[in-house]
C-alpha positions as CSV (number, residue, x, y, z in Angstrom):
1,X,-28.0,5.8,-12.8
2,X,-25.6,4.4,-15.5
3,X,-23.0,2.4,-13.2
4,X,-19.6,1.9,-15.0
5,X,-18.2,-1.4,-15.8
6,X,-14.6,-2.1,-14.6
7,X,-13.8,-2.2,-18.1
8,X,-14.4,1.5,-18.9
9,X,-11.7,4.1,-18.7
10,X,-12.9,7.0,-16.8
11,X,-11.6,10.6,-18.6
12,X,-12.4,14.2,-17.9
13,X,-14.9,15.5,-20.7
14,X,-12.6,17.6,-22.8
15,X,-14.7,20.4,-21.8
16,X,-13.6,20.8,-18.4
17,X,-10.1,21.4,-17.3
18,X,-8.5,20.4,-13.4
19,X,-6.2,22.7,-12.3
20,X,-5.2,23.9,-9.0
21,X,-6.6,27.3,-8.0
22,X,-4.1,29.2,-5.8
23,X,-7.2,32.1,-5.1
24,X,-9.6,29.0,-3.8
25,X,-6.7,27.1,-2.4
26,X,-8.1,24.2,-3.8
27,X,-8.1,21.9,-7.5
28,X,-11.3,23.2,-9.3
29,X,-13.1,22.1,-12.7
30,X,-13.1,25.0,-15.4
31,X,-15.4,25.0,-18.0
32,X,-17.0,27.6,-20.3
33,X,-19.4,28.9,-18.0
34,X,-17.8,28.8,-14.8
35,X,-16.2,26.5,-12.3
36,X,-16.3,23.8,-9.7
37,X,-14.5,24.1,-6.3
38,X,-13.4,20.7,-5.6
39,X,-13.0,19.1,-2.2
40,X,-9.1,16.6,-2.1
41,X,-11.0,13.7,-2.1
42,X,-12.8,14.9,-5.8
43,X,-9.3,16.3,-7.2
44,X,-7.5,13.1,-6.5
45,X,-10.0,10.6,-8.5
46,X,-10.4,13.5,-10.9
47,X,-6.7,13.8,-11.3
48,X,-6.4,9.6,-12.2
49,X,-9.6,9.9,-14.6
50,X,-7.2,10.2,-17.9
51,X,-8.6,7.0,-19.7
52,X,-5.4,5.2,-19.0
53,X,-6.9,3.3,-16.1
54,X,-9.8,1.2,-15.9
55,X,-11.9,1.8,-12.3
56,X,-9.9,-1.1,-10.7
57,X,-6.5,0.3,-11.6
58,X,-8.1,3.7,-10.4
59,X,-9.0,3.0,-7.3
60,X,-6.0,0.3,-6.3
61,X,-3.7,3.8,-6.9
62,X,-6.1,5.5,-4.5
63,X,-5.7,3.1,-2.1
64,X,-1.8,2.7,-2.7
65,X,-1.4,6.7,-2.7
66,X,-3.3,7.3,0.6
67,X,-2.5,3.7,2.5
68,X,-5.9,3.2,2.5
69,X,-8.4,0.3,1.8
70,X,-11.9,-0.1,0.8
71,X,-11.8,2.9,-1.2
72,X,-14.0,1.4,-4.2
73,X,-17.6,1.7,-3.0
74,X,-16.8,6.0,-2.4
75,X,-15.0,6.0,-5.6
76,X,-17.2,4.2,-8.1
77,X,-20.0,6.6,-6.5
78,X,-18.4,9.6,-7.4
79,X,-17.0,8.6,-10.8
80,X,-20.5,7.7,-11.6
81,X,-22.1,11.3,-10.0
82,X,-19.1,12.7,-11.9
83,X,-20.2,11.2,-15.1
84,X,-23.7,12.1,-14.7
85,X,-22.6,15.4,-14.1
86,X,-20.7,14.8,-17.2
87,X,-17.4,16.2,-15.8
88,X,-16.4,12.4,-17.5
89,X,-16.7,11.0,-20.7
């Protein structure tokens, strides 16, 4: 599995799209041949994956939005599943 330095920049492959999905109640991926129903957790990191924030910067707004700590561990996993899923570019 390709783990991603703190220097990258996490985007969403310009093939998917996030939007929230009134019908699923629930933020989903589009993309040409279907969708992904995403769970809060998902839509949040997914939502900060723009490219304008390297992973530390990504997940010290997780932690700031949700008064939480020790976020990183759960987020680098996902950004990584979500790049090998290439939902990220």
């Amino acid at each position: 599995m390709n783990d991603m330095s703190n220097a990258e920049r996490p985007a969403l492959n310009k093939l998917f799209r996030l939007q929230w999905e009134p019908a699923q109640d629930a933020h989903v991926l589009l993309y040409p041949e279907g969708m992904v129903k995403l769970n809060q957790s998902a839509a949040e990191i997914l939502k900060r994956c723009d490219g304008t924030r390297d992973m530390n910067a990504l997940i010290a707004d997780l932690e700031q939005a949700f008064n939480a700590t020790g976020l990183g561990p759960e987020v680098r996993a996902f950004v990584a599943d979500a790049h090998s899923r290439g939902w990220l570019e």
